[in-house]
LUMTIMAR-363117 format. One record per residue: x, y, z of N, C-alpha, C, CB in turn; residue in one letter. Coordinates in pm, whole numbers, plus 50000, padded with zeros to 5 digits. Glycine has a CB too. Example, Ala and Ser with C-alpha at 12.3 -4.5 7.8 and 13.67 -1.06 7.14 Angstrom:
% residues 2
513194943150780512304955050780513204967050780511314955350905A;512854977550708513674989450714512905000350787514084994050572S;
% end
This chain:
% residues 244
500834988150000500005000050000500875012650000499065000050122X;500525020549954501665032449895500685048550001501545034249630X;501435042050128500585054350234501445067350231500465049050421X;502565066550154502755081050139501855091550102503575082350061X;501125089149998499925097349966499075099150058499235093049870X;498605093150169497355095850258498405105650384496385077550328X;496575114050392496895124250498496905109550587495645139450539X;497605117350770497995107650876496085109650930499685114051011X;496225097050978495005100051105495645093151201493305093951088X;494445102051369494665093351457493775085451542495295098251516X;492845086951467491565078651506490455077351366490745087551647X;490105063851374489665058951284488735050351361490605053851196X;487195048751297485895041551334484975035451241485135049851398X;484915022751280484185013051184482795011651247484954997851168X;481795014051197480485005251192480444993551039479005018251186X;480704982151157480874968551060479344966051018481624953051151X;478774963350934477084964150848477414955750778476404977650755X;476544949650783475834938750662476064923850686476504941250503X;476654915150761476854902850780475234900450720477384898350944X;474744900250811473554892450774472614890950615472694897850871X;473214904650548472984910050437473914898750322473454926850451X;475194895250376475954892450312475894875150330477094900850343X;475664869950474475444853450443473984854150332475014842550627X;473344859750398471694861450312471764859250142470984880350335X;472804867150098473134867649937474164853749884474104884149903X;474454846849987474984830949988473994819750020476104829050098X;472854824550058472144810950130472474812150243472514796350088X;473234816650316473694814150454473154814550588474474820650466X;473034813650694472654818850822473144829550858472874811750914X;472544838450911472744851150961474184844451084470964859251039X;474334840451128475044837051230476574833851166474294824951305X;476054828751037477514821650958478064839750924477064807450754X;477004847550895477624863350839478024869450945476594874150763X;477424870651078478214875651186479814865051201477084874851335X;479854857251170481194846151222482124852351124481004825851197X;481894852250995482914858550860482484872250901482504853750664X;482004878450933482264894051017483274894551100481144898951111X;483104886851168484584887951277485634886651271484784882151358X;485684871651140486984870851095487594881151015487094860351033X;486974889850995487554905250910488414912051024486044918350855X;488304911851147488714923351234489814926051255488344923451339X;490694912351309491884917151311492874919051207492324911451383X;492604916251056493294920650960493114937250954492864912850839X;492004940750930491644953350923492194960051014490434955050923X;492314959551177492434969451296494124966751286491454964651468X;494594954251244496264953651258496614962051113497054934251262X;495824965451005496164971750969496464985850940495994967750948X;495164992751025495405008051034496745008451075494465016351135X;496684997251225497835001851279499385000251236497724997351385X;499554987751190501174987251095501164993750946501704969251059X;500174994850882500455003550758500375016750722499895000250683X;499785020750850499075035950808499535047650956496805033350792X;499805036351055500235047151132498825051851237500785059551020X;498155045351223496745051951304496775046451459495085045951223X;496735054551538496645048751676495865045451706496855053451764X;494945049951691493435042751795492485038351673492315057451921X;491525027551688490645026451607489475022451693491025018051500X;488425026251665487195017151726486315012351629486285024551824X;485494997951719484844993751599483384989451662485714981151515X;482314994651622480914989051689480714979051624479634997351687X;480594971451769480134953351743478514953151760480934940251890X;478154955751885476814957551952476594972852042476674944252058X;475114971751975474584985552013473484985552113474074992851891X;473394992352217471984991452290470884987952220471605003252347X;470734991752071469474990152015469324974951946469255001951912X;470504966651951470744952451903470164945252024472404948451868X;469514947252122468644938352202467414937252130468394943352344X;466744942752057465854938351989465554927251870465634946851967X;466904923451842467134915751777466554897151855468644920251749X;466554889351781466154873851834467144874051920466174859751728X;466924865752007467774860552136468644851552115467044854752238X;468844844051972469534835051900470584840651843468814829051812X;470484855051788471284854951715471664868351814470984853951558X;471364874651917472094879952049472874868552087471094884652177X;472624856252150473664849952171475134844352085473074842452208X;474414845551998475844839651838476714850651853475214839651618X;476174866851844477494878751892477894873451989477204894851935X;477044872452134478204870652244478864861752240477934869852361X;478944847552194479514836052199480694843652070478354820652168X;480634847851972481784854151869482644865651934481034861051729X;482264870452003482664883752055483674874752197480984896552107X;483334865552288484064855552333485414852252279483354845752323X;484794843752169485894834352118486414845152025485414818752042X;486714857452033487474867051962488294871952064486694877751891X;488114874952196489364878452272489734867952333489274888852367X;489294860752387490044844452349491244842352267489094835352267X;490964839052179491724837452063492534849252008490864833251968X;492624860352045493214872351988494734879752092491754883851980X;493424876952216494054885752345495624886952377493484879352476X;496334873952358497324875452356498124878252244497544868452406X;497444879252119498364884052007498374898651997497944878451871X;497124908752058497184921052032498014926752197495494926751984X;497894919252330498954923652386500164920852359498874922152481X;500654914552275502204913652243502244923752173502844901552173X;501604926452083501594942251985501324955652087500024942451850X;501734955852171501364964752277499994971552274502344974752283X;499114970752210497434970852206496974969352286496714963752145X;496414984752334495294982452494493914984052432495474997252649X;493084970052505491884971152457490714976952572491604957252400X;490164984152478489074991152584487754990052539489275006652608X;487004984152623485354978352565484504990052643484744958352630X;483995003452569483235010952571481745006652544483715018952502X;480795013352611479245007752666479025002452786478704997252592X;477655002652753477145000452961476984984552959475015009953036X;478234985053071478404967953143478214967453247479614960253148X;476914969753318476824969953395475474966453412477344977953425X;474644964553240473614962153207473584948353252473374965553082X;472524941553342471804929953371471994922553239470284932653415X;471384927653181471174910053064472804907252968469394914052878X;473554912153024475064905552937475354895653059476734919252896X;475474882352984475784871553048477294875553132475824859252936X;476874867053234478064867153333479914861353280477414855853460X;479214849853157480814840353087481044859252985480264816252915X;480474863652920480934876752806481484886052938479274886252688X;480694890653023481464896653090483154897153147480804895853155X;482504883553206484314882953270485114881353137484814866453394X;485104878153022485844875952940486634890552863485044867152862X;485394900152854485824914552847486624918252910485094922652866X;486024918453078486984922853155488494922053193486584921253222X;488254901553161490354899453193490604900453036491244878053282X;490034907552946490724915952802491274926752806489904919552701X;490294934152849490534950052979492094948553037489174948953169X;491654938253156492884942853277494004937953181492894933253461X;494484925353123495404922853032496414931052948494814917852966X;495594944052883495984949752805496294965052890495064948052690X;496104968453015495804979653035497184991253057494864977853145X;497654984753043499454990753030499794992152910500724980953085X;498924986952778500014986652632500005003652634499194977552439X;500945006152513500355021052488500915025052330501045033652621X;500915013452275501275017352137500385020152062501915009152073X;499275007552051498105013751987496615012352121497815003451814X;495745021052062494175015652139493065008652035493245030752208X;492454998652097491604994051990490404991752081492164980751902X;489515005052050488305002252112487184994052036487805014552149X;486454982452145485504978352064484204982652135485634963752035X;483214987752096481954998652116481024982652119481535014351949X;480774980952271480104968252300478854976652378481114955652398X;477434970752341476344972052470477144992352478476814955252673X;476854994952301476485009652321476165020752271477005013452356X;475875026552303474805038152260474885052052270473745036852323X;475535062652200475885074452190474895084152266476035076852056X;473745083252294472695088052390472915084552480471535085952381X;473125070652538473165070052676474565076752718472975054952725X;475615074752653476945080352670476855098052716477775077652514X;475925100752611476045117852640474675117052754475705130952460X;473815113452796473025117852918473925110153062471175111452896X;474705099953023476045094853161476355108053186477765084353114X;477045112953119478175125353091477345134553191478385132652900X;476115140153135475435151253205475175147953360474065154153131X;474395132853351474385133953484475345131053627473545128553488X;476885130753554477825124653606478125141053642478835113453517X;477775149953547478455166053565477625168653651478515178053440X;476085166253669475095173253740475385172353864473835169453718X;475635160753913475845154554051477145165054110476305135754037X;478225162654018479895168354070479105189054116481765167353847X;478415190954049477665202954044477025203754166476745203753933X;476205195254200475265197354318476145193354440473825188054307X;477025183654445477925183254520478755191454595478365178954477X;478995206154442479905211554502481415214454482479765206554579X;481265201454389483025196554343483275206154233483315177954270X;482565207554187482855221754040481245231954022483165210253818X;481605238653968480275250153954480205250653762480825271254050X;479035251653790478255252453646479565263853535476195262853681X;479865270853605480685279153509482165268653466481155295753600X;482015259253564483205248853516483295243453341482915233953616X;482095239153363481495230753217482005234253083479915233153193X;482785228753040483405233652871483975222452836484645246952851X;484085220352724484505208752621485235198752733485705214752477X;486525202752735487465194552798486585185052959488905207152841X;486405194452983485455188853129484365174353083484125205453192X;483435178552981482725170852940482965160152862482105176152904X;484095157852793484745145652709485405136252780485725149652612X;485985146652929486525135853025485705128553071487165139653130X;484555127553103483325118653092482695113853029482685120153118X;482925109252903482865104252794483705087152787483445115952706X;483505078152748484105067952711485455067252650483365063152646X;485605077752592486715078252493487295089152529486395078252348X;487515089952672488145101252816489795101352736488145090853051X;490405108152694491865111052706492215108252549492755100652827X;491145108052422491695098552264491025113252209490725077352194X;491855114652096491375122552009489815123451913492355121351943X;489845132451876488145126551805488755123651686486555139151780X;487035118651604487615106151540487855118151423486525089551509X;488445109251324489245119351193488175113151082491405115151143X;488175100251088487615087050965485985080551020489065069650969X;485405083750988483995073451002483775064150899482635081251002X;484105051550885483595045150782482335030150779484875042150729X;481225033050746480065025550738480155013750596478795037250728X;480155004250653480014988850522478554986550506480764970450586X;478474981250392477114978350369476404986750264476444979650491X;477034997950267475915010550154474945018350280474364998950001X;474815012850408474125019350486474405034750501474215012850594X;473785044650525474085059650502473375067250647473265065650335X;473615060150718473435069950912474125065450980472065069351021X;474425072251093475465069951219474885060651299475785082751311X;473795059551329473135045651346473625050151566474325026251214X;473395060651627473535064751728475405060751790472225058751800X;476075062551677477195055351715478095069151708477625041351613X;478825073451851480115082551853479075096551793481735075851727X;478335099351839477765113451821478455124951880476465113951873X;479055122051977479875139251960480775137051955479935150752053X;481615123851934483105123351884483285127751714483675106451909X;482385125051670482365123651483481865140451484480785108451383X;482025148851528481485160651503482485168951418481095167151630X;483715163451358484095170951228484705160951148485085183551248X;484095148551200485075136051090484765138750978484795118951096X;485085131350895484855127950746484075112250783486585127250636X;483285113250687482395099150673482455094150558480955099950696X;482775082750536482455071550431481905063350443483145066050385X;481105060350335479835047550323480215042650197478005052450321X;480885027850228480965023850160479965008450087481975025550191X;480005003149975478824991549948479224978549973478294990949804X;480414978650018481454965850054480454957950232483764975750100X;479754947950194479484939750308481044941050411479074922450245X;480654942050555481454942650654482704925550598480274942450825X;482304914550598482704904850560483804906050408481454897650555X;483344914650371484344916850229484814928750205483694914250097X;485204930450269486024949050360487074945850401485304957850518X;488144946950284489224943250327490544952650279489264929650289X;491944949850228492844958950309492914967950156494544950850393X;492334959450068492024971149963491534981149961491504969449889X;489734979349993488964985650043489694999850134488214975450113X;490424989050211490585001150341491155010550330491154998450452X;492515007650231493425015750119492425028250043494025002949983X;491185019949973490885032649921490035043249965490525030849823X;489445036450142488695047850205489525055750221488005046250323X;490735053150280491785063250340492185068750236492975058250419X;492335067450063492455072949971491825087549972492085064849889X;490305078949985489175092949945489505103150031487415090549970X;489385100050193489955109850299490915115050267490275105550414X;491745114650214492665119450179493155136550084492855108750131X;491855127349978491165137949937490445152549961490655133349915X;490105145750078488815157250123489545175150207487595145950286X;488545180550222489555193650246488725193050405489365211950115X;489595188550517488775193950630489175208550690488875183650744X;487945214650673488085229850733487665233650914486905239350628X;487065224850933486655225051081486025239651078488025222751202X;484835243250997484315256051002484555267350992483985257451062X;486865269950928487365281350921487065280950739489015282550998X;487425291750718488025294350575489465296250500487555304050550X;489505282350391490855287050326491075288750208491755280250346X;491985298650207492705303750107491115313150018493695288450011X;490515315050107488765326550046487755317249986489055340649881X;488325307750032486695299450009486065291850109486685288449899X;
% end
């Protein structure tokens, strides 16, 4: 891949789309398209990071709003989402990769075996510091920003800071993604075209791509030419250059 040409990023975010779209167009089980979903991940996330230079990436697996889904194929994520740090955990802490599982775990209905399995993924990794690879589990960009408020409201009524405290920095430190840059790259698989409640005030000057590539067939080509297009693009962050 010839990354001289691409601007640098330092945060980059996947909403993986379409498994089910994509066993579906094979005959397949939805379950077989989440399984070849997963097996995409660590090519893709080891690659921001050794080819391109990107430090952090996150990637939404499950969303608060994926409980509505059958209870069959809720369990097939958690049992994949398992046997992915399982099987991974010690290859991305040798790469000095700290993993951080953003969303509410604290929610009742995530089985007790997914839990602890997150967690000694968590403590495992919590010293790397070369790259971060967040995976956006059990979450939801609303609940994230009303945490935030009422985590400020309380420190407020408490006492611990006064309303005139409140400004950016204050409020991101309560955020999931406390101390990481915002994101630079949004990229959606599938052809899907919304944020789908995912990283709402982190993505507030990214660049977004939607691409038609099933999550399952999103690969280092692909990934080459999102970061192409970005590359392209002129981010102004709301100033003006050169009079336009």
């Amino acid at each position: 891949m010839k990354s001289e040409k691409l601007k640098p990023i330092k945060h980059i975010a996947f909403i993986m789309d379409g498994n089910g779209r994509w066993a579906k167009k094979r005959f397949l089980s939805r379950s077989m398209g989440h399984k070849a979903g997963v097996s995409r991940i660590k090519e893709i996330i080891m690659s921001c990071y050794d080819d391109y230079g990107i430090y952090c990436a996150s990637l939404f697996t499950f969303s608060t709003e994926n409980w509505n889904r059958p209870q069959d194929e809720i369990d097939t994520l958690f049992e994949l989402l398992e046997e992915f740090f399982v099987k991974e955990i010690d290859f991305f802490n040798s790469r000095g990769v700290k993993i951080q599982v953003l969303g509410n775990l604290q929610d009742e209905r995530i089985p007790s075996k997914t839990l602890n399995v997150i967690k000694e993924a968590v403590r495992k990794t919590e010293n790397n510091d070369k790259n971060v690879f967040n995976v956006l589990f059990n979450y939801g960009s609303r609940f994230e920003i009303i945490k935030a408020c009422k985590e400020i409201a309380s420190s407020v009524k408490e006492g611990i800071i006064s309303a005139e405290d409140i400004d950016n920095a204050l409020f991101e430190n309560h955020l999931y993604t406390k101390g990481l840059s915002s994101i630079d790259l949004l990229i959606r698989t599938s052809g899907e075209k919304r944020l789908s409640n995912c990283l709402l005030y982190q993505v507030a000057y990214a660049e977004f791509i939607f691409t038609k590539k099933f999550w399952p067939d999103f690969n280092k080509k692909e990934l080459y030419r999102c970061l192409l297009e970005y590359s392209k693009r002129d981010r102004r962050f709301g100033a003006i250059k050169d009079g336009k």
